[in-house]
Structures are given as C-alpha cells and as structure tokens.
PLY file of the C-alpha trace (Angstrom):
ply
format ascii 1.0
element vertex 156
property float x
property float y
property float z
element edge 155
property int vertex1
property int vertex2
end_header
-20.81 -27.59 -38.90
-22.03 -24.58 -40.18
-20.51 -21.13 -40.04
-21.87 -20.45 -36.50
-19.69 -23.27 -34.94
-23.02 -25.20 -33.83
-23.80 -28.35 -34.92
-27.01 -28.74 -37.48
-29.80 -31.01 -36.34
-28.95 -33.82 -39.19
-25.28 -34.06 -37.73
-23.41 -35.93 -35.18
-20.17 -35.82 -33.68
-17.90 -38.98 -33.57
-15.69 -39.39 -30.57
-12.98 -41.85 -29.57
-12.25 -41.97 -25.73
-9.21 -43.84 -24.74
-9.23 -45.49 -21.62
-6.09 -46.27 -19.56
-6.78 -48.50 -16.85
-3.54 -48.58 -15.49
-3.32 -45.87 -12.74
0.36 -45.82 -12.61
1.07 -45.30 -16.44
-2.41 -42.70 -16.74
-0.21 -40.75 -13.34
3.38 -41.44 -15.62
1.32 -39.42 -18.55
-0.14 -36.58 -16.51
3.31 -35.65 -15.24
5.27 -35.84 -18.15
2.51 -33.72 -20.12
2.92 -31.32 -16.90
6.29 -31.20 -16.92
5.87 -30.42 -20.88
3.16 -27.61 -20.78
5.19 -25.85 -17.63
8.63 -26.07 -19.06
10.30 -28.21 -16.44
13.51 -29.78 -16.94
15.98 -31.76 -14.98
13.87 -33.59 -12.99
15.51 -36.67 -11.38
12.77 -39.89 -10.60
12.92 -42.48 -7.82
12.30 -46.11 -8.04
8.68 -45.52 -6.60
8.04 -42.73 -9.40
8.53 -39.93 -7.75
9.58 -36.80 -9.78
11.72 -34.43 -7.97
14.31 -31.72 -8.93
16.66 -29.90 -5.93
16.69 -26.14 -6.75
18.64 -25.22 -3.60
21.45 -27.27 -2.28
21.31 -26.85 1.30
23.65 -28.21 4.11
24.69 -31.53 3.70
25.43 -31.98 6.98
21.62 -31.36 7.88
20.28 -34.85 7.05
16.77 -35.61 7.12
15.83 -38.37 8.37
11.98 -40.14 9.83
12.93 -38.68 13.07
13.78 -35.06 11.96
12.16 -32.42 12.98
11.64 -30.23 10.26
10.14 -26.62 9.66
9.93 -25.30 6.21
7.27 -23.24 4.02
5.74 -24.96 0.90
2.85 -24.91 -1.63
0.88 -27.28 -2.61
-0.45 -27.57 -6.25
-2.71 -29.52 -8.69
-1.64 -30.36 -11.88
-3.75 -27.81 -13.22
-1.72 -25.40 -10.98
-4.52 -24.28 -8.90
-3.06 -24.15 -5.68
-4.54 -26.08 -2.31
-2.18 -25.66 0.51
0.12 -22.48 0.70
2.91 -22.02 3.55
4.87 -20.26 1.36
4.62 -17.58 4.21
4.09 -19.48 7.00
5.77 -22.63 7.87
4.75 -26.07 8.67
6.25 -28.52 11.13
6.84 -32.40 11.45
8.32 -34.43 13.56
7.52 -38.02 12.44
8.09 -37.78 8.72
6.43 -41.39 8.18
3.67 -41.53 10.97
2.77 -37.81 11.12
0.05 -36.94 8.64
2.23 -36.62 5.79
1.73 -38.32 2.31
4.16 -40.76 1.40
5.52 -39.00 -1.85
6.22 -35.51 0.68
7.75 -37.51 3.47
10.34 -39.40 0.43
10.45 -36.24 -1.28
11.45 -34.14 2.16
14.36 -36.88 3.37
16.16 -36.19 -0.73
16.90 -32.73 0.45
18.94 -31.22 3.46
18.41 -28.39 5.59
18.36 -25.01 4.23
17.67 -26.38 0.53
14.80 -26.51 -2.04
13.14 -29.06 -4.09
10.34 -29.76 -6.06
8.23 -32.71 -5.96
5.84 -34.16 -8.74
4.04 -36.78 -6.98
1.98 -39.54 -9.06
-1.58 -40.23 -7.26
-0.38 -43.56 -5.11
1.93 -41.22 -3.34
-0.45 -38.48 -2.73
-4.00 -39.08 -1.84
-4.75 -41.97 -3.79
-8.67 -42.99 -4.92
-9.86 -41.20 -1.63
-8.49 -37.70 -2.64
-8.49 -35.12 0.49
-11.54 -33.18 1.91
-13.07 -31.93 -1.48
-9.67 -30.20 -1.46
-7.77 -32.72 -3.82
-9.44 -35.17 -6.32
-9.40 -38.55 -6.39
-5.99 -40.19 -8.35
-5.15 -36.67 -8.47
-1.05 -36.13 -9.12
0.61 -33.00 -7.33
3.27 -30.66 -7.45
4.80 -28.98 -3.56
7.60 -26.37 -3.78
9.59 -26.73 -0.48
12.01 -24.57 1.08
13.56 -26.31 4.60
14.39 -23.64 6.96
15.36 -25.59 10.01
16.04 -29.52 10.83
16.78 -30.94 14.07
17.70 -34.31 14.05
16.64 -36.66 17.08
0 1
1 2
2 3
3 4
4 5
5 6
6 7
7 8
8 9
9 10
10 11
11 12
12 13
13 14
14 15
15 16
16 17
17 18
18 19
19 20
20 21
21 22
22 23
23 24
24 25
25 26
26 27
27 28
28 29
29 30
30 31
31 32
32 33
33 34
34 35
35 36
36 37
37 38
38 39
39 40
40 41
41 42
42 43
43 44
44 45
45 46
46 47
47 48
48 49
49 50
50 51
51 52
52 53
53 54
54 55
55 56
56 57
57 58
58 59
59 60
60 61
61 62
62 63
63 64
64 65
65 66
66 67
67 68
68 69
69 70
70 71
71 72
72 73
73 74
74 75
75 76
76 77
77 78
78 79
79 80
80 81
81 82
82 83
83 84
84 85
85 86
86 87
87 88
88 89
89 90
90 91
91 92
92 93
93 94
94 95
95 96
96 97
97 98
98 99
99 100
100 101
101 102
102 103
103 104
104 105
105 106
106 107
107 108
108 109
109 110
110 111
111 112
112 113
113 114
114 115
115 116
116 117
117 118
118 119
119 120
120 121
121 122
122 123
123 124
124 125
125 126
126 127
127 128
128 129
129 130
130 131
131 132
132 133
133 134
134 135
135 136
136 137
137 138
138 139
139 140
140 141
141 142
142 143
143 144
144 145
145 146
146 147
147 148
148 149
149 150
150 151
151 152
152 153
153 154
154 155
C-alpha cells in the first residue's frame, strides 16, 4: 500500500469472510455486540431469546395480558440505531396482543411489563420480521431494539 492509502496495480488484498449459518447464534452476536457498542447493561433474556430490561416499574396490579388493551408510545430501532417507527409522541393501540399485527418479540416483550412502566426490548430476527423483513422499512433477519412507555391498560 503505498503512502496514498490505494492499492498499487501489482497488489492484492487477502480477505477471510466468516460465515455463520446459524441465524439464531449470527442474531445472539448482533445483540450482544449492540448491547456492547451502546453501553447497555442489565438486560434480563427469555427462554425464546428475547433481550429485555424494565426501566420503569409500573403498577403491578395492571397486568397485561393477550386480551389487554393497551395504549403506549414507543420507538422502533435498527441495530444500527436508525430509527423506523416513532410514537414516542403519539401513541399506538392494541387490543389483541397475539392476533393484532404485532411481532411476536413486541407482543412477549409488552405482557413482561405492567401499566404505567417502561422497558426495552432487543429482539433477535425470528421474533421480529424474520427473512421477509417489513416494507423496505426493516431488512431481512434484521434484529431490533423498541423503547416502550405503557400509558394505559384495560384488561378484558
């Protein structure tokens, strides 16, 4: 390499690519090295592999449950931290937690909290939107990060 940085027309470069064909370890990896690059700590994981941490308590006599009602702001990011969904002023709605529209790892993520409490969820890809990824939005296998903050739950 010569003083420029550029590579002289008698050289080469020599890579080594690892593959990882093992979706659930490759997701394991991106979190952890997200968790390590953003300084998060005390993050509790579920059989499933789920990441979450509660940063606000709540009431725990608000369950939630698959046939709360909930309404609560969040964001939604990319392990890059670009953000995709923002309701961080706004606030969403659901009433079926497990039928309505929701990914899986939100929906377990939403029912480890109660009402009027905070967590954050680091879901792996086969909680999220899997190989199909969402609208151009989110990537294929892509893992994600949602900040929620409940605000009301009505239990049915």
């Amino acid at each position: 390499i010569t003083t420029s940085n550029r590579i002289a027309g008698n050289q080469c470069l020599d890579y080594t690519v690892y593959l990882i064909n093992d979706q659930v370890k490759y997701d394991e990896l991106v979190i952890k090295n997200y968790m390590t690059a953003n300084g998060l700590t005390g993050f509790s994981k579920t059989a499933d592999g789920l990441y979450y941490k509660i940063t606000k308590a709540g009431n725990a006599d608000s369950v939630i449950n698959n046939n709360s009602s909930v309404t609560f702001n969040y964001t939604g990011k990319l392990m890059d931290n670009v953000v995709f969904d923002d309701h961080s002023a706004t606030t969403a709605t659901f009433t079926d937690l497990d039928g309505g529209g929701l990914i899986p790892g939100f929906s377990e993520g939403l029912k480890l909290v109660r009402g009027g409490g905070a967590i954050t969820l680091l879901i792996p890809s086969r909680l999220g939107y899997g190989t199909v990824g969402s609208s151009g939005t989110i990537p294929f296998d892509a893992c994600l990060r949602f900040d929620i903050n409940n605000v009301v739950v009505t239990s049915y």
